[in-house]
C-alpha positions as CSV (number, residue, x, y, z in Angstrom):
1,X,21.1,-2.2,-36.2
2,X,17.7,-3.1,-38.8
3,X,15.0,-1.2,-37.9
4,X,11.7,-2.7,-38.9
5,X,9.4,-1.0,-41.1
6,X,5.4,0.3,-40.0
7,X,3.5,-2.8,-40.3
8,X,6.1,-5.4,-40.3
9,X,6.2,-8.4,-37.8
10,X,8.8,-10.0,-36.2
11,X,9.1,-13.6,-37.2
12,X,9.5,-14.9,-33.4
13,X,8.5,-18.3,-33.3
14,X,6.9,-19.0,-29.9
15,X,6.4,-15.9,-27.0
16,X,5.4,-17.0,-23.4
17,X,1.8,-16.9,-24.4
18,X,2.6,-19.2,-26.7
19,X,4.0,-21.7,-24.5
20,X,1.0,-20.6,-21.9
21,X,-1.4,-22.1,-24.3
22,X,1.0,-25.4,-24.5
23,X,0.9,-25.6,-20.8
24,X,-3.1,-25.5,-20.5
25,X,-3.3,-28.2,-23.3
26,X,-1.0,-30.9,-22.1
27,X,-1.8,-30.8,-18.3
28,X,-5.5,-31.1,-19.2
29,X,-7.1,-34.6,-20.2
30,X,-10.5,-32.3,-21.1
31,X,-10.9,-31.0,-24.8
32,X,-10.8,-27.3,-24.5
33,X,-12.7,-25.5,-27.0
34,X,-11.2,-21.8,-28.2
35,X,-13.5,-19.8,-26.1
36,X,-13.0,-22.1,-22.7
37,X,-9.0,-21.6,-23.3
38,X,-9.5,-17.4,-23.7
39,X,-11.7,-17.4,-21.1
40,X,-8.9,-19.6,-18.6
41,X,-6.2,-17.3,-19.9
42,X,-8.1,-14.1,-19.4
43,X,-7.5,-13.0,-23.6
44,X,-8.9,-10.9,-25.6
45,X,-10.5,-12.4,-29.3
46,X,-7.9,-10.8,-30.8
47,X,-5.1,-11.8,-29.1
48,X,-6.5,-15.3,-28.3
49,X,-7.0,-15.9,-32.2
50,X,-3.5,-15.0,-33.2
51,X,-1.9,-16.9,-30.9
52,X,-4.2,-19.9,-31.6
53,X,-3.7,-19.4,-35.5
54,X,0.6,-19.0,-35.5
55,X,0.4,-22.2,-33.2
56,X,-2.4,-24.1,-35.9
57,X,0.2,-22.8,-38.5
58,X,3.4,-24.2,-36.8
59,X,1.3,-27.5,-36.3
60,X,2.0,-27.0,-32.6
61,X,-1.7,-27.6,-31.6
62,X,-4.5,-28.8,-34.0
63,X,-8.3,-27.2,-34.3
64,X,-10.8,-29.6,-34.8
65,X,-14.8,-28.2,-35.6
66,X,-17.2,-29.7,-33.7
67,X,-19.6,-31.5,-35.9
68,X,-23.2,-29.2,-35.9
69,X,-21.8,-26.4,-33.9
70,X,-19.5,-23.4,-34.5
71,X,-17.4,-24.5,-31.6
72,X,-13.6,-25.6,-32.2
73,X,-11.3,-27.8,-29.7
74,X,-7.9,-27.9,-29.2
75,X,-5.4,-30.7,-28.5
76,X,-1.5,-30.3,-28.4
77,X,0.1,-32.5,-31.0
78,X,3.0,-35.0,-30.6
79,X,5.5,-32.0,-32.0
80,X,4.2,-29.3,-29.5
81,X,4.6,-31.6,-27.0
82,X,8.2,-32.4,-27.7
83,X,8.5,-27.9,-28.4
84,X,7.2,-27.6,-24.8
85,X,8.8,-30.1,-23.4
86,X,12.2,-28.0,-25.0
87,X,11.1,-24.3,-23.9
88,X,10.2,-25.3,-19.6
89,X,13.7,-26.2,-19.8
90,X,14.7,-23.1,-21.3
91,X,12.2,-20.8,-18.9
């Protein structure tokens, strides 16, 4: 058995958060900003921005700046869909 070292992460691609977030974004047709989407998931900043920045990163979802406002929206992207569509199946 490989233990992992303090401070290392596990390189898990997608938890059930993860696929949460997924959910929220493809059953709604309304633009959901980062704070809206913590706020409907009941997350922490911390927790909220992690999960929203490994999804960014996987190009799962895409974070758009609104124009004149620190406010950022999310939309699910064509390959998220298709991840999500893979993971219900699974869960």
């Amino acid at each position: 058995m490989i233990t992992r070292k303090k401070g290392d992460r596990s390189k898990i691609l997608l938890n059930e958060v993860d696929v949460m977030i997924l959910e929220v974004l493809s059953k709604n047709k309304d633009k959901f900003s980062v704070l809206t989407l913590k706020k409907k998931l009941k997350m922490s900043n911390l927790s909220g921005r992690k999960h929203i920045n490994r999804l960014v990163d996987s190009k799962f979802i895409t974070k758009v700046r609104v124009e004149g406002q620190y406010k950022y929206v999310l939309n699910i992207t064509p390959i998220g869909k298709e991840v999500l569509k893979i993971f219900s199946k699974v869960m």
